[in-house]
PLY file of the C-alpha trace (Angstrom):
ply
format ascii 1.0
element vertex 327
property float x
property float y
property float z
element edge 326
property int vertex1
property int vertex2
end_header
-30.41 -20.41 10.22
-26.99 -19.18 9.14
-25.55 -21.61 6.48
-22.31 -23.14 7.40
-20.09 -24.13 4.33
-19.81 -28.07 3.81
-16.43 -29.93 4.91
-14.63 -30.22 1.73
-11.56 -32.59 0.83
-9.24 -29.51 -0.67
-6.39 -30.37 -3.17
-4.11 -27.52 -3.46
-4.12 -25.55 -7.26
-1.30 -25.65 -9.44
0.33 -22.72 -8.74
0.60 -20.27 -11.75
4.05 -19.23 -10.71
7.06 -21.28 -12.22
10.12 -21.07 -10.27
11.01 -17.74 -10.36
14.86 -16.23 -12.49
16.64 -14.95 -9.63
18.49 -11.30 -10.90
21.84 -11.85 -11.84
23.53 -10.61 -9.11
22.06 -13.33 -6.85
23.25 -16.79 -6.49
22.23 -20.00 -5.04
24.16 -23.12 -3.59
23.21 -26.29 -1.49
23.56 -25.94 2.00
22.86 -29.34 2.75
23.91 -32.83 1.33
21.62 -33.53 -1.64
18.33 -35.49 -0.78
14.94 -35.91 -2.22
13.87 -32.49 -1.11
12.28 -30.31 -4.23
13.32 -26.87 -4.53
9.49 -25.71 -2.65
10.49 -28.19 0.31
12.75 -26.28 3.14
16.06 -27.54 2.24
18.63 -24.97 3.75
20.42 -23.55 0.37
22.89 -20.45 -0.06
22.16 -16.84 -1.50
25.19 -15.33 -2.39
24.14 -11.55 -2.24
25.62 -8.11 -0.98
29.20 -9.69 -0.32
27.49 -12.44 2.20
25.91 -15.97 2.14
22.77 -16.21 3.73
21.26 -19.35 4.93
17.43 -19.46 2.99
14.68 -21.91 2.23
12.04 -22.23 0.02
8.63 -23.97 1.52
6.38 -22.39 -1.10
7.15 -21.79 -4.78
6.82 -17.74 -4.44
8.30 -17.79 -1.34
12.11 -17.13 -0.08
12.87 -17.66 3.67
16.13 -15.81 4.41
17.57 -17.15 8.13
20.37 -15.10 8.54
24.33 -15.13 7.66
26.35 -18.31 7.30
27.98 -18.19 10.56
25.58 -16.42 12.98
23.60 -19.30 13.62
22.61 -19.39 17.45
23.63 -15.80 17.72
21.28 -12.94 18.91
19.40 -11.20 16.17
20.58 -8.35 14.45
19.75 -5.03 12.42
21.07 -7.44 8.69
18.04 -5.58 6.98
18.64 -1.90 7.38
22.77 -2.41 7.84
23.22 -4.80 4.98
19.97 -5.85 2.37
18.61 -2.03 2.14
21.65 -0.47 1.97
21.48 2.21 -1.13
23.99 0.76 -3.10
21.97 -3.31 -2.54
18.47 -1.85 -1.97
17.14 -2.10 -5.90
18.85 -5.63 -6.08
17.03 -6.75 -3.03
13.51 -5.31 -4.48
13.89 -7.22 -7.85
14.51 -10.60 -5.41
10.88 -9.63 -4.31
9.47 -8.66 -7.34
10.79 -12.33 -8.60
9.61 -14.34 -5.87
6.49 -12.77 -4.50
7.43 -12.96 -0.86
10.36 -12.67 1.08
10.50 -13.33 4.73
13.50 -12.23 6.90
13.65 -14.02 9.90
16.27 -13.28 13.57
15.81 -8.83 12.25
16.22 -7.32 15.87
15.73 -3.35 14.24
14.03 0.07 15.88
13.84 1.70 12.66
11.34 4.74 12.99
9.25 4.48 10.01
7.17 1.10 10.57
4.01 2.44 12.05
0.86 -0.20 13.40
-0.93 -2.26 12.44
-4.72 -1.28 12.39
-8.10 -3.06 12.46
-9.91 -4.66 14.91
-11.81 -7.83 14.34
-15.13 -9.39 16.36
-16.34 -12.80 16.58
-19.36 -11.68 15.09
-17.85 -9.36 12.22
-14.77 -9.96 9.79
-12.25 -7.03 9.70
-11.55 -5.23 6.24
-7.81 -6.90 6.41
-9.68 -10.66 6.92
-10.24 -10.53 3.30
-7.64 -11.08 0.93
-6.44 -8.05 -0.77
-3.74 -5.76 -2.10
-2.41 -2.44 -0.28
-3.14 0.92 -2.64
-6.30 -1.08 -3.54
-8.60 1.87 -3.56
-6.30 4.87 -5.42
-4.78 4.50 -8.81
-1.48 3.78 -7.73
-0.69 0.73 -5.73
2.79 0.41 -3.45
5.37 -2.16 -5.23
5.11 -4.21 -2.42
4.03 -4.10 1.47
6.73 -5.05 4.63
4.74 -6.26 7.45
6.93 -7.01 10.77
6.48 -8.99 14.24
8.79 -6.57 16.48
10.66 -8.61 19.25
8.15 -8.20 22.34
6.93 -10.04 25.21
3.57 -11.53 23.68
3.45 -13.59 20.91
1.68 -13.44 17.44
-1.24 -16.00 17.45
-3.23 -14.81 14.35
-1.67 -15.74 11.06
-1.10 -13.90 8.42
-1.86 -15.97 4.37
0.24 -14.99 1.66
-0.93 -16.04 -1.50
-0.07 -15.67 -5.38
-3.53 -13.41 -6.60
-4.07 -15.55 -9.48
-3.69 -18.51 -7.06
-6.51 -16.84 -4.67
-9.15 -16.29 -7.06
-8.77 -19.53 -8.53
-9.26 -21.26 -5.05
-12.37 -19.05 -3.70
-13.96 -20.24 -7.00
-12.97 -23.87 -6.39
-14.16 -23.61 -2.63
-17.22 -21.92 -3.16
-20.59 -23.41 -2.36
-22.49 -24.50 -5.22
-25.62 -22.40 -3.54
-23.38 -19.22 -3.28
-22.21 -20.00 -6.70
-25.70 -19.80 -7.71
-26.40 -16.19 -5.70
-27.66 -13.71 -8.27
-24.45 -11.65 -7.87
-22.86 -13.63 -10.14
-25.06 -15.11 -12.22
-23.66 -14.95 -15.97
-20.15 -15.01 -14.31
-17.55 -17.33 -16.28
-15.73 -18.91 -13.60
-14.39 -22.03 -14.64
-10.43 -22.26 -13.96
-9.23 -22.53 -17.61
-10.90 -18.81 -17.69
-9.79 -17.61 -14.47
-6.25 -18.40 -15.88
-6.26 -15.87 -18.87
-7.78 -13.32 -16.73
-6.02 -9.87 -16.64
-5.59 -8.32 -13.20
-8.45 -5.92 -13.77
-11.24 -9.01 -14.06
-9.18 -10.87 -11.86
-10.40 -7.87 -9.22
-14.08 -7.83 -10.30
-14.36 -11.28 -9.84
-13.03 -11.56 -6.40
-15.16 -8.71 -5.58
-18.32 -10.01 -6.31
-17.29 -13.69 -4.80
-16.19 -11.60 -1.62
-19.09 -9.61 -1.64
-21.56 -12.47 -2.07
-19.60 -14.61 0.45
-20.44 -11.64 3.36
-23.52 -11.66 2.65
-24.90 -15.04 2.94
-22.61 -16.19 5.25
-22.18 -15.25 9.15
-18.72 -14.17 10.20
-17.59 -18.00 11.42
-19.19 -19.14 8.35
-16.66 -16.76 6.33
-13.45 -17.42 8.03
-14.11 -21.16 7.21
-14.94 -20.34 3.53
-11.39 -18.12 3.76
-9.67 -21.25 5.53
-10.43 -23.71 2.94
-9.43 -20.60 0.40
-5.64 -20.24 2.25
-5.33 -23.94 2.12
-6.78 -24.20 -1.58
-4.58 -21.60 -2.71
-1.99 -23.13 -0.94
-0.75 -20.04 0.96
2.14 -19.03 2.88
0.34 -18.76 6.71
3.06 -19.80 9.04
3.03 -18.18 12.58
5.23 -15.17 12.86
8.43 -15.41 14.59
9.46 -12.44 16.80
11.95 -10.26 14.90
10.33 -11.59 11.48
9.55 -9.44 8.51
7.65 -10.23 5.52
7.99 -8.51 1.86
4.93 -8.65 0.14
4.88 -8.24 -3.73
2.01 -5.81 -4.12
2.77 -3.97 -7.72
4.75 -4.86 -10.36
5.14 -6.20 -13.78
4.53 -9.37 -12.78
2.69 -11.88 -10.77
1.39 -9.99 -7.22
0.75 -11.30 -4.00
-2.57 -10.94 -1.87
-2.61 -10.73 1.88
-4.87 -11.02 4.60
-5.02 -11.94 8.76
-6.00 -15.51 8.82
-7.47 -16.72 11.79
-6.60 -20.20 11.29
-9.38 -21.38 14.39
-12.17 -20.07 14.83
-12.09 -16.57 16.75
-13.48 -16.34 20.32
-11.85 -13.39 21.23
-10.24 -11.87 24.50
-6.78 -13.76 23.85
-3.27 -11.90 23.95
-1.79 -10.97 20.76
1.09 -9.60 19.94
0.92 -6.61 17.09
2.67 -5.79 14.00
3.84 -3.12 12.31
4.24 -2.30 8.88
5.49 0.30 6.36
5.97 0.45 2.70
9.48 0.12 1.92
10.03 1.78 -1.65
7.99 4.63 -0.49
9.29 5.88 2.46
12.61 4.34 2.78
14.06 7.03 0.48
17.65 7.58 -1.14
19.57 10.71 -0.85
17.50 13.12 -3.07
14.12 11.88 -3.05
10.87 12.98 -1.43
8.09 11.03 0.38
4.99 11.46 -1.67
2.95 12.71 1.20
-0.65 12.09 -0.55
0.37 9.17 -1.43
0.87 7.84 1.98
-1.86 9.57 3.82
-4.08 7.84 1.05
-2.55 4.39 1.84
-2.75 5.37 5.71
-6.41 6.07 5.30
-7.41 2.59 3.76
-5.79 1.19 6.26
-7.28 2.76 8.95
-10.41 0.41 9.59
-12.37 2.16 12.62
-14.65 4.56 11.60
-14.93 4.05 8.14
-18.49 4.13 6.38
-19.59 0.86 4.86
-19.27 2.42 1.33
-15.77 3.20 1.61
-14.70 -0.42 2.71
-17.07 -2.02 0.45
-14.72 0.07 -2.62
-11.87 -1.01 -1.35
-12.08 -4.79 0.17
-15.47 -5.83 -1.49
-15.39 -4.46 -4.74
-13.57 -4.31 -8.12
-9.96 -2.44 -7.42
0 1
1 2
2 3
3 4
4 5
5 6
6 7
7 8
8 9
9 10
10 11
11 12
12 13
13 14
14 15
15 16
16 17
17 18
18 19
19 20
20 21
21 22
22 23
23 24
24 25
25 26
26 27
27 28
28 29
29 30
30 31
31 32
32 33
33 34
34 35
35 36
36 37
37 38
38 39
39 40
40 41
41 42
42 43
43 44
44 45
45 46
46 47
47 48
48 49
49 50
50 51
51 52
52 53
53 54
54 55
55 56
56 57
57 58
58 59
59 60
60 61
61 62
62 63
63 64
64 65
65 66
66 67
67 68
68 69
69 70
70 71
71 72
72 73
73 74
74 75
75 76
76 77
77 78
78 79
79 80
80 81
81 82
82 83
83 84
84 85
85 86
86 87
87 88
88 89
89 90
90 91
91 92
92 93
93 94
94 95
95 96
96 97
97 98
98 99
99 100
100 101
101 102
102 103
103 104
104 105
105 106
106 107
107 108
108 109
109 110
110 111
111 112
112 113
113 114
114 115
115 116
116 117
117 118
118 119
119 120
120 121
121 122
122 123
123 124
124 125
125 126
126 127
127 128
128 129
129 130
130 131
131 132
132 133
133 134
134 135
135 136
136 137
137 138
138 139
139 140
140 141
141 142
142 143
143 144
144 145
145 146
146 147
147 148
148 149
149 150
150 151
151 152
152 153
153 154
154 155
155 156
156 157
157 158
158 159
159 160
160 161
161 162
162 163
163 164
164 165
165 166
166 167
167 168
168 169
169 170
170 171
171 172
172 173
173 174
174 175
175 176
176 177
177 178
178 179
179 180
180 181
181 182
182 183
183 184
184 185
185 186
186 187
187 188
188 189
189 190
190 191
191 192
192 193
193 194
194 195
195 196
196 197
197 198
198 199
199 200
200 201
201 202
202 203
203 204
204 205
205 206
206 207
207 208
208 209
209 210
210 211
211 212
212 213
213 214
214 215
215 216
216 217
217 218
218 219
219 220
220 221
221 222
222 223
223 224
224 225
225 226
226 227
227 228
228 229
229 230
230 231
231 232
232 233
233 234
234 235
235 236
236 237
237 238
238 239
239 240
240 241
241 242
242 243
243 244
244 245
245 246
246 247
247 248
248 249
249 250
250 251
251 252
252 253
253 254
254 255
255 256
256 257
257 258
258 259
259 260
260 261
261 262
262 263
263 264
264 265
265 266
266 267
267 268
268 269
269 270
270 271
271 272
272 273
273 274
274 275
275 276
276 277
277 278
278 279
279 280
280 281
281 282
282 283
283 284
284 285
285 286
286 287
287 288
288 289
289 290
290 291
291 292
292 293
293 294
294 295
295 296
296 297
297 298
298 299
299 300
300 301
301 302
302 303
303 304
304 305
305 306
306 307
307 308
308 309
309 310
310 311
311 312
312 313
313 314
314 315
315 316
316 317
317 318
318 319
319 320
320 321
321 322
322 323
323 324
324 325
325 326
């Protein structure tokens, strides 16, 4: 009989990102009269930046909700991301505020820019999707995008399936504190030092080997429902950013950089019975294909990135490199 994981009580980690330094060309006000809100509660504040205040909040330490302009509350959304936050002349500024936060959602963006392209993947009540798992973009080639946009267009249907943002650090720390003490016995990591105090000095490199083998040993002994509760009690152990997308919403995902990195993955947050409408997503990655006058799309680049994300079809082997395995 297929072993469902025990009901656990969870107590979110301590995140191991501080409050990140804003660069210097950004800053922040109150919005609101002061209260006992903490900064990672959603207290409306002000971001001065690009000759505008925008209205933000922040519900998660690594994460910045921007809202829109002081002053166009209740009006229809608008194109602020391509005609104001990516111009050339703000478009490096705006990066660093992701690099320093780790994920940056713009909500009310109403935008037909042509380079976002789909979503892919298809997921089964009886098997988990590659993009189910939590995981960097670029995770199978040696060079990783600096971070990932992922976009709800405004359409008719919805977005039901989440999508958990996490802090990686933050995720490998929680699938170890979730896992099954019989799983954390499976022979796959036997030998394995996994207690927290360890996981914490870990560079990114055993930071990957040791979610692969977890990941790897969790698909294994576990059926598909069994998994996306393991993965539930990981989002909420981790503590991660899963609220339902809005329509005209776009998320910037920290995927490479000097710093601390995010980890993604589509959360079903329930579990998944299938033939229920969904609206889709569409993605691109900002720093390399959004160019400035005089630079060139590295094509290779992008048809590698297009082909790991490309789930039909692909051999076992391949996904188990990318998803599964050390990266």
């Amino acid at each position: 009989m297929p072993h469902k994981p025990q009901a656990l009580k969870l107590r979110p980690i301590q995140s191991s990102l501080s409050e990140p330094h804003f660069p210097r060309m950004f800053t922040m006000s109150e919005a609101t009269a002061p209260s006992a809100a903490t900064p990672t509660e959603s207290a409306t504040q002000v971001l001065h930046f690009a000759n505008a205040q925008w209205r933000v909040r922040r519900p998660r330490p690594f994460v910045l909700v921007i809202e829109g302009e002081v002053g166009d509350e209740g009006t229809e959304p608008a194109d602020y991301l391509h005609d104001t936050l990516l111009l050339p002349e703000w478009r490096e500024a705006f990066y660093q505020l992701v690099d320093a936060t780790g994920l940056v959602v713009c909500l009310n963006v109403h935008t037909q820019h042509p380079n976002y392209r789909d979503v892919r993947g298809r997921s089964s009540k009886g098997r988990l999707s590659q993009g189910e798992y939590y995981h960097h973009d670029g995770c199978t080639g040696p060079v990783k995008p600096r971070f990932v946009e992922i976009r709800c267009p405004i359409q008719p249907q919805k977005r039901g399936v989440a999508t958990a943002v996490a802090p990686h650090r933050d995720v490998v720390q929680a699938m170890v504190q979730v896992l099954p003490a019989e799983l954390a016995a499976a022979a796959a990591l036997a030998g394995q030092d996994m207690r927290l105090a360890t996981i914490s000095q870990m560079d990114d490199a055993a930071l990957d080997h040791l979610q692969g083998l977890i990941t790897r040993t969790v698909r294994k002994k576990l059926n598909a429902e069994g998994a996306r509760a393991y993965f539930r009690q990981v989002d909420a152990a981790a503590n991660a950013y899963f609220e339902p997308w809005a329509l005209g919403e776009s998320r910037f995902i920290a995927n490479a950089n000097s710093g601390v990195t995010m980890q993604h993955r589509r959360a079903y947050q329930a579990p998944h019975t299938g033939g229920v409408a969904n609206g889709h997503l569409v993605k691109r990655w900002t720093n390399e294909e959004l160019l400035l006058p005089g630079q060139v799309v590295d094509q290779a680049l992008i048809a590698a990135l297009c082909k790991e994300d490309g789930e039909e079809g692909q051999d076992v082997e391949r996904t188990d490199s990318c998803y599964l395995g050390p990266h």
